[in-house]
C-alpha positions in Angstrom: 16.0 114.1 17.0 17.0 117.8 16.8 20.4 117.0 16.2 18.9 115.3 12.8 16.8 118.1 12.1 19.7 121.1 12.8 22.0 118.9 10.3 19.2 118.8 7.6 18.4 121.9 8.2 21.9 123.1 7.8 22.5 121.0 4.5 19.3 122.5 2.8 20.1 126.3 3.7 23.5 125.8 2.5 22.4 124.3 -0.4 19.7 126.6 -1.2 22.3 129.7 -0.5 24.5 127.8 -3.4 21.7 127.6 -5.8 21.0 131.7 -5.3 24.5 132.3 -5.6 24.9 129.8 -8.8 21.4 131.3 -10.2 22.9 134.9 -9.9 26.0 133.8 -11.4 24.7 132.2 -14.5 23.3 135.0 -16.0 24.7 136.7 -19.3 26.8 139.9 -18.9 25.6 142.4 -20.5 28.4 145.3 -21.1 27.2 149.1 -21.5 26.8 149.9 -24.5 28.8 153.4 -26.1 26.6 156.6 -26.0 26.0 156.8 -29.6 25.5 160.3 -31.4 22.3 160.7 -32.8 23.4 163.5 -35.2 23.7 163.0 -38.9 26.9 163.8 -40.1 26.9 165.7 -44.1 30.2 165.4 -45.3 31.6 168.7 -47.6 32.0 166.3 -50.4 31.1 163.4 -51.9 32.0 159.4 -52.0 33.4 159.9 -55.3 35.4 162.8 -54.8 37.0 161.5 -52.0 37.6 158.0 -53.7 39.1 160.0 -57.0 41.3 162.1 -54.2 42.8 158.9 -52.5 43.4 157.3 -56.5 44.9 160.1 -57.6 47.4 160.4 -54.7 47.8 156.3 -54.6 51.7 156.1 -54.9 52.1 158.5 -51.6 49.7 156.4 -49.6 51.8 152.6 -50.4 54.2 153.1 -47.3 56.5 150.8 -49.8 56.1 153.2 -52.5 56.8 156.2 -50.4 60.1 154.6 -48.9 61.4 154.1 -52.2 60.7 157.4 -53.8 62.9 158.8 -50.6 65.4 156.7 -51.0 65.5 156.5 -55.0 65.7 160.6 -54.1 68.7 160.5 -51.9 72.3 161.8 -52.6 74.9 159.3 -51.7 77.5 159.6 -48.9 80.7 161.9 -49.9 83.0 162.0 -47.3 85.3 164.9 -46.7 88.4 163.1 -45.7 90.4 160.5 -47.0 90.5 156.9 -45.4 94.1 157.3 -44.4 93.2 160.7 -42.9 90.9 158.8 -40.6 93.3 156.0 -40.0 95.5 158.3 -38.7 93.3 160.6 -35.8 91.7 156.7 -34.7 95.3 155.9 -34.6 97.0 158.7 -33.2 94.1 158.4 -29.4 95.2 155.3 -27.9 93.4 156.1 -24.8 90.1 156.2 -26.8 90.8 153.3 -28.0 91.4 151.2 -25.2 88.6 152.3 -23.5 86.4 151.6 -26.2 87.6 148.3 -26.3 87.0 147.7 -22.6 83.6 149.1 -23.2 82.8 146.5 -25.9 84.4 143.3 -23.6 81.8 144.6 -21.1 78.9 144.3 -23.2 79.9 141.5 -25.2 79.2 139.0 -22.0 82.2 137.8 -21.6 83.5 135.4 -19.1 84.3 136.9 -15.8 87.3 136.3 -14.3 86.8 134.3 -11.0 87.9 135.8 -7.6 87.4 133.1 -4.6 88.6 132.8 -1.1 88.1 129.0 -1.1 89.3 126.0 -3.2 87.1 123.4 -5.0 87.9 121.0 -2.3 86.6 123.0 0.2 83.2 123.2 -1.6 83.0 119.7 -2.0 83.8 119.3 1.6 81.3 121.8 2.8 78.8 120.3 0.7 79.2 116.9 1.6 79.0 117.5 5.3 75.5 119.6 4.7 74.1 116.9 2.4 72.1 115.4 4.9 70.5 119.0 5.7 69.7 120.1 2.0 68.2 116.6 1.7 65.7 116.9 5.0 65.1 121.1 3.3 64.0 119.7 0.0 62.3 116.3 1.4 58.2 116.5 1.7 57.7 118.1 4.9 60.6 121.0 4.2 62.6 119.9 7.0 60.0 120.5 9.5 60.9 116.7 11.1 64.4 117.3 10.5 64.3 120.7 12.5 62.3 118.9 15.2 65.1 116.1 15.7 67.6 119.2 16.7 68.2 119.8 19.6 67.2 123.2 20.9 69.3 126.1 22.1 68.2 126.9 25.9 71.2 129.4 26.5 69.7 132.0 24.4 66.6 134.1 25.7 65.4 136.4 23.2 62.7 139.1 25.0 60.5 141.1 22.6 60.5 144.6 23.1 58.8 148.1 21.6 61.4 150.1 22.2 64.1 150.9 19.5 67.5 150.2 20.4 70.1 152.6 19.0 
């Protein structure tokens, strides 16, 4: 009989604890609101100077109207040296131009060359004879059964220790 009473006791306490807590949760947040600033502000002048102000000045304030004004405004580019002058000094730096030309095979992703000490029949080989291992590591348990069907190593005694070993 108290072994009935504990358990219903236990199931109403935790479910009155859940109603608190759900009770307490449900409520609206309320977020703080900003300290306002009670004091009027007087401007110097009024709506409709400001509002003849901003129309009178209306082609500066278009960001589409400025950037053409600038650009309608600007001198074109007059170089001081002739194309073939140009030619030439690019012409006449090999070096420069070889390394910018490595530079730009660098950044323009290109394939690598590949540098490997086996053959693609060695992969395969080497893959073939671990197929049964990646299959138990990527299986369900993560090769928790297929690490219990090893066998274990009883040579090896490792000891656990607090001092550093240099």
């Amino acid at each position: 009989m108290n072994r009935r009473f504990a358990a219903a006791h236990a199931s109403r306490s935790s479910a009155f604890a859940a109603a608190i807590l759900m009770s307490a949760m449900a409520g609206s947040a309320i977020a703080e609101s900003p300290s306002l600033d009670s004091t009027p502000y007087a401007g110097a002048r009024t709506r409709a100077e400001v509002k003849a102000e901003v129309m009178a000045h209306r082609s500066e304030l278009s960001a589409a109207g400025s950037e053409y004004r600038l650009q309608s405004q600007a001198q074109p580019f007059a170089g001081t040296r002739s194309r073939a002058e140009v030619q030439a000094e690019t012409l006449s730096q090999p070096a420069a131009l070889s390394s910018a030309a490595n530079e730009w095979t660098l950044q323009a992703n290109a394939p690598q060359e590949r540098m490997s000490t086996i053959t693609r029949a060695q992969a395969t080989a080497a893959y073939i004879a671990s197929r049964d291992q990646v299959r138990a590591m990527n299986s369900e348990d993560s090769g928790s059964s297929y690490f219990a069907q090893m066998p274990r190593q009883t040579g090896t005694t490792l000891f656990a220790s607090n001092q550093d070993q240099r």
